[in-house]
Each structure stands twice: as C-alpha cells, then as structure tokens.
C-alpha positions as a printed Julia matrix, in Angstrom:
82×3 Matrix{Float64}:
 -20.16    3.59  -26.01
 -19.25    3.52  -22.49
 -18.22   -0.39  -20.98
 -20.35   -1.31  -18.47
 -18.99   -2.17  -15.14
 -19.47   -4.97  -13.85
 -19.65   -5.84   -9.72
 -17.13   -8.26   -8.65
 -18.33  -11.58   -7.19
 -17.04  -12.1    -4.01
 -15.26  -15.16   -3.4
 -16.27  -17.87   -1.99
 -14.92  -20.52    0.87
 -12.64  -22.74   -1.6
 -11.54  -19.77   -3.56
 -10.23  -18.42   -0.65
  -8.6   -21.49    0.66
  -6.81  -22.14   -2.24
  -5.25  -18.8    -2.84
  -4.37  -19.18    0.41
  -2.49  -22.43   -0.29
  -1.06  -20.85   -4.13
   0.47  -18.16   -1.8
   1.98  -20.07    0.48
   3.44  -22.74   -1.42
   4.91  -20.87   -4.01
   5.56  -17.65   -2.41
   5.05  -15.65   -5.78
   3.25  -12.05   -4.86
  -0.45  -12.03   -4.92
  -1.62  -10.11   -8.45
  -5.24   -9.47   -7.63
  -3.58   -6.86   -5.13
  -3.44   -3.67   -7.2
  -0.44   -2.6    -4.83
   1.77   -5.4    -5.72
   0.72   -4.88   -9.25
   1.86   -1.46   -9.64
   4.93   -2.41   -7.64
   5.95   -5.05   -9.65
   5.26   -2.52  -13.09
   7.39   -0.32  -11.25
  10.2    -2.42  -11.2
   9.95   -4.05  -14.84
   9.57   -0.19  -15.73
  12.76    0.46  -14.29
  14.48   -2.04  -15.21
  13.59   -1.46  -18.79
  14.98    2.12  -18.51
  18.24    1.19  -16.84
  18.81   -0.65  -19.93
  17.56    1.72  -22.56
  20.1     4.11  -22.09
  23.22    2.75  -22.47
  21.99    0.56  -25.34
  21.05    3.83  -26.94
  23.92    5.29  -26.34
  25.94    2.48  -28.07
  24.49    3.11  -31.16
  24.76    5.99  -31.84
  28.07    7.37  -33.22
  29.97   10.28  -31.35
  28.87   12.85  -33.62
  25.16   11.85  -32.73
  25.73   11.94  -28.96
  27.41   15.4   -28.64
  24.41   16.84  -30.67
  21.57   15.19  -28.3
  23.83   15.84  -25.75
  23.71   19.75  -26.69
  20.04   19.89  -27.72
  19.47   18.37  -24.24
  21.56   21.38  -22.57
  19.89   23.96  -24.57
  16.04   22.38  -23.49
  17.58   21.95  -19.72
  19.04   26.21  -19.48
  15.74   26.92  -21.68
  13.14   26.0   -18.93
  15.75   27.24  -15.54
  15.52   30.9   -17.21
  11.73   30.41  -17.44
C-alpha cells in the first residue's frame, strides 16, 4: 500500500524566529536543509570508509591479504579487457 504524502505546513512567525535564534546561537548546520543533510552523510560516510580499510586489513593475516589482493587484480584486468 502506497504512504500517503502528506503537504508540509508552512511555518509560522515564531517558528521562524526561533530557528533563527537556534542557528545563530549555536552555530550547528541547519538539518531541515536537505543539502546540508546529504553533506553531512557524506562526510560520516567517508569517514566511516577511511577507517574500514585499514581495520580490515589488520585482521586479516598475510596469507588472506595477498589472496584478496589477487582476486582484486584478476576482477580489475577482467573488466579493462572488456
């Protein structure tokens, strides 16, 4: 069953005012703004990924890496020749 969308209420006088005042007191990025949303997924994303490897990497033994290492190759030469 298909959700139902719903229209956004627009905001009124003292909503406004006081995200007004929330963003410039604390200076944290406004959420409601898809842009800064995705931006700010964009960096936890990354940041995530920058770790993932070399944590990876440390556990596997040296035996493990040259063989994911190879499989890798073989996947990367597979789709050049393509």
């Amino acid at each position: 069953m298909r959700k139902r969308s719903r229209k956004q209420e627009p905001e009124d006088i003292n909503q406004i005012a006081f995200r007004i005042v929330r963003d410039s007191t604390t200076g944290e990025p406004d959420l409601s703004d898809e842009d800064a949303r995705k931006a700010l997924a964009r960096a936890l994303g990354r940041l995530g990924g920058l770790k993932g490897g070399p944590a990876r990497a440390a556990k596997l033994s040296k035996a493990q890496r040259s063989e994911s290492a190879s499989n890798a190759a073989q996947v990367r030469w597979a789709k050049s020749e393509k």
